[in-house]
PAPA-343114 format. One record per residue (C-alpha): residue in three letters; residue number from 1; x, y, z. Coordinates in nm, 3 decimals, always signed. Layout:
("ALA",NUM,(X,Y,Z))
...
//
This chain:
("UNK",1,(+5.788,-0.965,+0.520))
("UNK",2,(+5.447,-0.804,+0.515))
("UNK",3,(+5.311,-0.776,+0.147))
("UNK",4,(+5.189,-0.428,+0.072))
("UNK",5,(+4.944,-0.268,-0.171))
("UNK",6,(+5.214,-0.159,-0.471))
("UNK",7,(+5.028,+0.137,-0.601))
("UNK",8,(+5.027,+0.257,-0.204))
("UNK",9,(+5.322,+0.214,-0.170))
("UNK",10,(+5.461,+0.386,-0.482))
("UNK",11,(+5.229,+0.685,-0.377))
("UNK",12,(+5.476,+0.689,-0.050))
("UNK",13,(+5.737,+0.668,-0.225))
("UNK",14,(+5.678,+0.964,-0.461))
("UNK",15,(+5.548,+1.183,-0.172))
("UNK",16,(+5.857,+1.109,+0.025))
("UNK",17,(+6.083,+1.241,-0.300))
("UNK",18,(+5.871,+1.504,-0.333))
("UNK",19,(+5.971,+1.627,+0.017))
("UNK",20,(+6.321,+1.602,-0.057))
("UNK",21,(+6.324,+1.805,-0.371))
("UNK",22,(+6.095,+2.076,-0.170))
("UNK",23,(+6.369,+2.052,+0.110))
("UNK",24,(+6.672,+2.047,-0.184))
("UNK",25,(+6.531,+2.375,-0.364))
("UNK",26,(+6.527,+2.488,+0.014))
("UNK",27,(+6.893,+2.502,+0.009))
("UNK",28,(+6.948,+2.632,-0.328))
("UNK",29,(+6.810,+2.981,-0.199))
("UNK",30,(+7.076,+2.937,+0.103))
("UNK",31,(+7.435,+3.104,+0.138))
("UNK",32,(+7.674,+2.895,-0.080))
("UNK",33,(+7.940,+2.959,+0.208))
("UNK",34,(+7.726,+2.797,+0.492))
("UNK",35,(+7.683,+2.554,+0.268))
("UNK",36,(+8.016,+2.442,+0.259))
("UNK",37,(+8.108,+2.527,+0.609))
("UNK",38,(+8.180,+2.187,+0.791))
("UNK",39,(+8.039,+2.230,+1.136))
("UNK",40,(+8.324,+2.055,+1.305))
("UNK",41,(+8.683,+1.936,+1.178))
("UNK",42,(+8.594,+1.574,+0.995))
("UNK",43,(+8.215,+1.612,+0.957))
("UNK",44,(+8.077,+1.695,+0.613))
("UNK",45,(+7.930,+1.997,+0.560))
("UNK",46,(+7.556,+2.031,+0.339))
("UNK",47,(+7.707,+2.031,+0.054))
("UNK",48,(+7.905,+1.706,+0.108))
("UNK",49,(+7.608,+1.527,+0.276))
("UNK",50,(+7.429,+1.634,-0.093))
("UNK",51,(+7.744,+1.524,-0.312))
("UNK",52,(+7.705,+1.191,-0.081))
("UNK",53,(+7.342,+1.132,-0.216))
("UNK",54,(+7.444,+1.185,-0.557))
("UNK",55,(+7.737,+0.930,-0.563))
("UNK",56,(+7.436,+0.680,-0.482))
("UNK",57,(+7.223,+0.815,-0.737))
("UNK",58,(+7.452,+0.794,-1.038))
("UNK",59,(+7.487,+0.450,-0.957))
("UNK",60,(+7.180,+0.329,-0.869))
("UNK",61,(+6.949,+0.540,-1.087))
("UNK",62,(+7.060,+0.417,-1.468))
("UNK",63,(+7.058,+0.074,-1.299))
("UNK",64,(+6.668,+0.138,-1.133))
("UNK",65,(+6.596,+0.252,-1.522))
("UNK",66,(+6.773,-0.011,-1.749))
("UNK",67,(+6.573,-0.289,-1.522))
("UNK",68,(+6.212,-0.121,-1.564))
("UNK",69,(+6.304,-0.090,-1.944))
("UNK",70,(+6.368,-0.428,-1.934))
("UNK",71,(+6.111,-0.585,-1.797))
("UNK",72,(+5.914,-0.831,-1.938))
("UNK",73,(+5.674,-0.878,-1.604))
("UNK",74,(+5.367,-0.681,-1.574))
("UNK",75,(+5.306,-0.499,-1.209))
("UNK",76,(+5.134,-0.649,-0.970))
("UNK",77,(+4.885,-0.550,-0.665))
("UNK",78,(+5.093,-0.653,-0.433))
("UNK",79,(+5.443,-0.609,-0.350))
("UNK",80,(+5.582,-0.869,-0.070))
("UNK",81,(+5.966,-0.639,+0.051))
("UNK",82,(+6.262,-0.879,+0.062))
("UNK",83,(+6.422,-0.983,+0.461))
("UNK",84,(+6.780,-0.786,+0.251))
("UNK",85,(+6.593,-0.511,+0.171))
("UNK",86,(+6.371,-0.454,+0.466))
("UNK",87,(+6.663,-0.459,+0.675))
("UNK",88,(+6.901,-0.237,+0.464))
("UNK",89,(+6.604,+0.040,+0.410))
("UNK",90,(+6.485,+0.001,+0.832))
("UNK",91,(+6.874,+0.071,+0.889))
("UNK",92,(+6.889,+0.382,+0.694))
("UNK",93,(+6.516,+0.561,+0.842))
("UNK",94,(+6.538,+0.817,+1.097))
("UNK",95,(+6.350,+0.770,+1.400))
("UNK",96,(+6.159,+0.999,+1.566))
("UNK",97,(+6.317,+1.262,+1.329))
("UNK",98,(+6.701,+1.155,+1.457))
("UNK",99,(+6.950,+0.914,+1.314))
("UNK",100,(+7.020,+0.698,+1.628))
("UNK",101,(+7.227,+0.437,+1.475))
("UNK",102,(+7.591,+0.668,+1.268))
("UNK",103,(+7.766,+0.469,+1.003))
("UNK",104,(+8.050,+0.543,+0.790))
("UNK",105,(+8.076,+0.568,+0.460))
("UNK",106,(+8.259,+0.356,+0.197))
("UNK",107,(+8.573,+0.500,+0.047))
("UNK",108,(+8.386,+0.556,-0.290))
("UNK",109,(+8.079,+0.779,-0.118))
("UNK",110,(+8.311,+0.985,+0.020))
("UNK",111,(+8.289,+1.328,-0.121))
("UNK",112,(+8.547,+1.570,-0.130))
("UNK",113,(+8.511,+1.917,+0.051))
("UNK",114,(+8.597,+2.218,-0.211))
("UNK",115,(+8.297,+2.146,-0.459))
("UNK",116,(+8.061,+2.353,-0.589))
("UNK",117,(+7.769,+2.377,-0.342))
("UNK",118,(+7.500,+2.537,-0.672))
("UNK",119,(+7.625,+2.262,-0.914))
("UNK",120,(+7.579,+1.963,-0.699))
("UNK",121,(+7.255,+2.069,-0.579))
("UNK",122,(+7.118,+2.129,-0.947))
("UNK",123,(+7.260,+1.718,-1.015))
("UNK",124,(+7.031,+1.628,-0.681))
("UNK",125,(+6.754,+1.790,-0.799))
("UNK",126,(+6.757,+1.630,-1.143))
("UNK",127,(+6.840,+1.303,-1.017))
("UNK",128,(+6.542,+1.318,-0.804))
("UNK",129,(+6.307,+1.438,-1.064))
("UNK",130,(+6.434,+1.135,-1.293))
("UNK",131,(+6.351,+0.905,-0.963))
("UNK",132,(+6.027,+1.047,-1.002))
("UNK",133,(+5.965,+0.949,-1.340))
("UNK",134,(+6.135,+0.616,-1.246))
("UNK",135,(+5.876,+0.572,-0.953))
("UNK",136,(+5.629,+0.688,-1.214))
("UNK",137,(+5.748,+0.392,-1.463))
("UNK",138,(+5.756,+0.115,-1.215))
("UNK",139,(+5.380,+0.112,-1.192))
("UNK",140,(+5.382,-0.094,-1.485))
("UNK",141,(+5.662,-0.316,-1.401))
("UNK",142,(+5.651,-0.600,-1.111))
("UNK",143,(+5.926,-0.412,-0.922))
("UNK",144,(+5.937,-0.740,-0.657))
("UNK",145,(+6.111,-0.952,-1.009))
("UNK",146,(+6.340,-0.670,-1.098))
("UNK",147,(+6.660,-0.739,-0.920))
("UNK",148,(+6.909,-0.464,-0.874))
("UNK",149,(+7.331,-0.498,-0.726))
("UNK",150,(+7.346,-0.299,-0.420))
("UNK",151,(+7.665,-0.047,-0.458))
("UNK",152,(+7.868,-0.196,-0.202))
("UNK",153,(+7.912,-0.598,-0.299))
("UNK",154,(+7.737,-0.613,-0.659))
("UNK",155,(+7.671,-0.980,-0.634))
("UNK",156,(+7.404,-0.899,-0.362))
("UNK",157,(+7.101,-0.806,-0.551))
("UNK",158,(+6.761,-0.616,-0.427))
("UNK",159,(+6.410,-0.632,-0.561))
("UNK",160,(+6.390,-0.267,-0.761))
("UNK",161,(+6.081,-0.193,-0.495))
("UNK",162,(+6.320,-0.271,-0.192))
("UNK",163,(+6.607,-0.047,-0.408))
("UNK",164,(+6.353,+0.224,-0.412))
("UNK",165,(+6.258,+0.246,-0.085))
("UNK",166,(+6.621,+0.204,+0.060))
("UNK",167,(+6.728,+0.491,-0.188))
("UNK",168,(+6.451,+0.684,-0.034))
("UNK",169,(+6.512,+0.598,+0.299))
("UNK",170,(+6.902,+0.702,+0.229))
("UNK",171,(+6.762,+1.044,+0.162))
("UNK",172,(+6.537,+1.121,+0.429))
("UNK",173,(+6.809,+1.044,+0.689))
("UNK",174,(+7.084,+1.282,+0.496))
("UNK",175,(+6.831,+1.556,+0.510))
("UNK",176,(+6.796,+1.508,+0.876))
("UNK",177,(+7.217,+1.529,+0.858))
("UNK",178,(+7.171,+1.843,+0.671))
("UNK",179,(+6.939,+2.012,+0.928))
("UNK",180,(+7.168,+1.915,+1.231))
("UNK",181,(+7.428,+2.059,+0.990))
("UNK",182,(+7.257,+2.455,+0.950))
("UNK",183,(+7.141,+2.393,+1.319))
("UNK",184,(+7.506,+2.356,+1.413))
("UNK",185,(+7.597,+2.655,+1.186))
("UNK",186,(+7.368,+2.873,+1.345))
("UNK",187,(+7.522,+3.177,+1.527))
//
């Protein structure tokens, strides 16, 4: 994989989330009842696309954070992505601003449909202001030794800077879900 400058591509990274809380306190000033309207029987309404991120974050957040406070390896300039993690984080991006390549979601990611639209927006927001200050953290960590279980088969691990970027990557393509969503919803 092509090494990259780790301070660059931290910047990214914190830009990107920065985006996504912008577009999260979007929907916080929406109507809670189009955000729970589903805009065709079995597809997940904003809400449920949000409550999806979140399942990821409670898992892989406190795992991003116990391995920076670990740690014992200074950061370095340059951060070389893992083949795992390059592909995992490449298969999540939208392209072009459209997800091109749909895939379904493990039992466990699932989110139900009657939630509380205000509530699990407020948890999205605050998980991605602790991401922040996790992003923030791992400048002084070498996030290519940190190794971090992926959600789905925990004896597959990720460098933390591939875990960041596929987290990241995760979101970007559920807020392109969420716009196709309102689209949809749009009289």
């Amino acid at each position: 994989m092509k090494p990259i400058n780790s301070n660059e591509l931290l910047d990214r990274l914190e830009n990107e989330t920065r985006q996504v809380i912008l577009q999260a306190n979007y929907l916080l000033q929406q109507d809670p009842g189009i955000l729970l309207k589903q805009p065709a029987p079995g597809r997940w309404s904003v809400t449920q696309v949000i409550e999806h991120l979140n399942t990821y974050g409670r898992y892989y957040l406190p795992l991003l954070e116990q391995g920076l406070n670990k740690s014992q390896f200074p950061a370095k300039e340059i951060y070389t992505p893992g083949r795992l993690g390059n592909y995992f984080t490449k298969s999540m991006l939208p392209k072009d601003g459209q997800v091109k390549n749909k895939m379904k979601a493990f039992k466990n990611h699932r989110p139900l449909p009657d939630i509380d639209s205000k509530k699990v927006l407020d948890e999205f927001i605050q998980q991605e202001q602790w991401l922040l200050q996790l992003l923030q953290k791992s400048r002084t960590a070498d996030i290519g030794r940190i190794r971090i279980p992926i959600s789905i088969a925990k004896f597959i691990k990720l460098k933390a800077g591939d875990t960041f970027r596929f987290v990241i990557a995760h979101h970007q393509r559920h807020f392109v879900q969420v716009k196709n969503t309102l689209e949809a919803l749009q009289p």
